[in-house]
C-alpha positions, 0 to 999 in steps of 0.5 A: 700354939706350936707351929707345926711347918713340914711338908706334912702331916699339917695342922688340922682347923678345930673344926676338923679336930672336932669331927674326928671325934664324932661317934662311929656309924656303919661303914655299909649303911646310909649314913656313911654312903652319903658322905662318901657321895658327898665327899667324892663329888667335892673332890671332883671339884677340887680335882678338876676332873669328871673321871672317876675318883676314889678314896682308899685308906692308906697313906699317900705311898700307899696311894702311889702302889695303888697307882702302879699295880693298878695300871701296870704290868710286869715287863712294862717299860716305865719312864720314871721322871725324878727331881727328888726322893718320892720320884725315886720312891714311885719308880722303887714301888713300880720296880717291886711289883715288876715294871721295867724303869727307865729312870730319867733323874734330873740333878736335885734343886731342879725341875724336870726338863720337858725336852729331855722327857721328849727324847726319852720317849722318842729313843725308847718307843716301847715306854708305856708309862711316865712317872711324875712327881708334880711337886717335890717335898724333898727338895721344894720344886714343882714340875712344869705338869702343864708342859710335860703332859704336852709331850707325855700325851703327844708321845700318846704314853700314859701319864701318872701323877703324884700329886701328894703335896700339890692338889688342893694347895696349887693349881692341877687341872687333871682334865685340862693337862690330861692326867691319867691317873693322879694321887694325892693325901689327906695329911697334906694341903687337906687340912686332915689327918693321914689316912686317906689316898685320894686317885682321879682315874681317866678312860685311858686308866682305866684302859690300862688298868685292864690289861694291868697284870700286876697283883693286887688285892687291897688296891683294887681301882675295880673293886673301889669302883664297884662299891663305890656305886652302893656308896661304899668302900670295899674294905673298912675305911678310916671313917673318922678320916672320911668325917674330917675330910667332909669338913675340911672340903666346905671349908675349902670350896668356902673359900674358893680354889682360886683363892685357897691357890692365891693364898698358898702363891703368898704364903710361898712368895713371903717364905722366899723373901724372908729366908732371902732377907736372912741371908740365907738362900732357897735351895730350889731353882728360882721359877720352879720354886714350890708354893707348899713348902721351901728349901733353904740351903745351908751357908755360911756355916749352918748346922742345921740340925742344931737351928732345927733343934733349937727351933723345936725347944725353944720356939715351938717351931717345927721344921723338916730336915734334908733327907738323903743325901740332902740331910744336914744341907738343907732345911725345909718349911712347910706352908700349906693346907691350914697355913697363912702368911702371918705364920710364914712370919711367925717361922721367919722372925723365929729362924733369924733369932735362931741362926747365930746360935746355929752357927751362921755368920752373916755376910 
């Protein structure tokens, strides 16, 4: 079997595979109001939240535009706290619309800064929003959220969290840390198919949602919320997605968060220490080092599209480059969602095969 290790989409457990077969029903009729029912409590679960929470079909970028046009208006002073390339994305689709970004970029690797985020606030009282990226793909670091949302909320801002690659895989109590708005998606520690943004909305969000001038029409957190009470979405849902979500949400709650969380705190630790016994080092700074997916700095003359490349051929093993101005300098395992520390071994017998033929000289 391949082994498909990036940040996403991920592998989906059969059981999941075989719901999105399932035949179609009616997305206004009974059948499909239970599953959504059903789908959206368990989510509250997983979320940690008695907020609101809805299902749009899209991706998880389509998740973060439903965020920002949903709680955002042109002009509005938007502090973007960014460790990487989707902290960028956020803040790029929150200019589009209007929102007036006041970017505050911490050098890739590493994690935010919860004082710096203070005194941002403070020279700027005019802020409204912060922007979070929880953990960060691109370069494999999760934020402290606990310790940021102190200062977001004791500066009394609106916190807004994209959570993509960390709910349902790392520990996020939406309520507990007082996030205001969090996305996650599907194809990520899910275990299902791309196709569905999942938002938590607190009464703080929906109090900014409004006075929120932005446009919007298909991201509509109002019109969700309308028709979620019929058991319904407002427009046509991606009801096979919905099908395999249902599934893979038993499996989760079967298993028990705290132990889903335990597993992937493995999956992370063994990926670490097996890059480290290579020889290799992790990209990400050490502490803030993410449990879904590792980065590994490139040394001792690693070509690392050449080790991906091989890998991919003749291994059946499946990684993710660098992106941007980190693409050729690091590479990236995923670990999360359907995944167990036998297949982080599996990655790391596979990478130490592979590295001589890429280039690396060991010390």
């Amino acid at each position: 079997m391949k082994q498909l290790r990036i940040p996403g989409p991920t592998p989906c457990p059969e059981e999941v595979l075989q719901a999105m077969g399932w035949q179609m029903i009616n997305h206004r009729g009974p059948e499909f109001a239970k599953i959504l029912n059903n789908v959206t409590a368990k989510l509250k679960q997983l979320f940690q939240t008695k907020n609101d929470v809805f299902l749009l079909s899209g991706s998880g970028t389509g998740g973060l535009e439903a965020v920002a046009v949903n709680t955002m208006s042109p002009g509005d002073k938007v502090l973007s706290v960014s460790i990487g390339v989707f902290g960028e994305r956020f803040a790029a689709i929150a200019k589009e619309f209007g929102a007036e970004i006041i970017p505050l970029r911490f050098e890739w690797g590493k994690a935010a800064d919860p004082d710096a985020i203070r005194k941002a606030l403070k020279a700027d009282p005019e802020i409204k929003t912060v922007l979070v990226t929880h953990n960060e793909t691109s370069t494999g670091v999760t934020n402290d959220l606990a310790s940021i949302s102190s200062v977001v909320k004791e500066a009394g801002k609106l916190l807004v969290v994209d959570a993509i690659s960390s709910l349902g895989s790392i520990d996020l109590p939406v309520d507990k840390w007082h996030c205001d708005v969090t996305v996650t998606g599907s194809q990520k520690g899910w275990m299902v198919p791309p196709g569905l943004a999942m938002v938590s909305v607190s009464q703080e969000g929906w109090q900014a949602n409004q006075k929120a001038k932005m446009p919007r029409f298909y991201w509509d957190f109002a019109k969700a919320k309308s028709y979620l009470e019929k058991g319904q979405t407002p427009w046509t849902p991606v009801v096979s997605v919905f099908f395999a979500l249902e599934v893979a949400l038993d499996m989760m709650l079967k298993e028990g968060m705290a132990n889903v969380f335990a597993r992937h705190a493995r999956m992370g630790k063994t990926a670490r220490e097996g890059i480290k016994s290579l020889g290799l080092s992790p990209f990400a700074e050490e502490g803030y080092a993410s449990n879904t997916v590792t980065s590994v700095a490139a040394s001792n003359g690693l070509d690392t599209k050449k080790m991906l490349k091989i890998l991919r051929e003749e291994h059946d093993v499946v990684l993710a480059g660098g992106q941007q101005k980190l693409d050729g300098q690091i590479f990236r395992i995923g670990h999360l969602g359907w995944a167990t520390e036998d297949d982080v071994k599996e990655v790391i017998s596979a990478i130490k095969k592979v590295l001589p033929q890429a280039g690396f000289k060991s010390n």
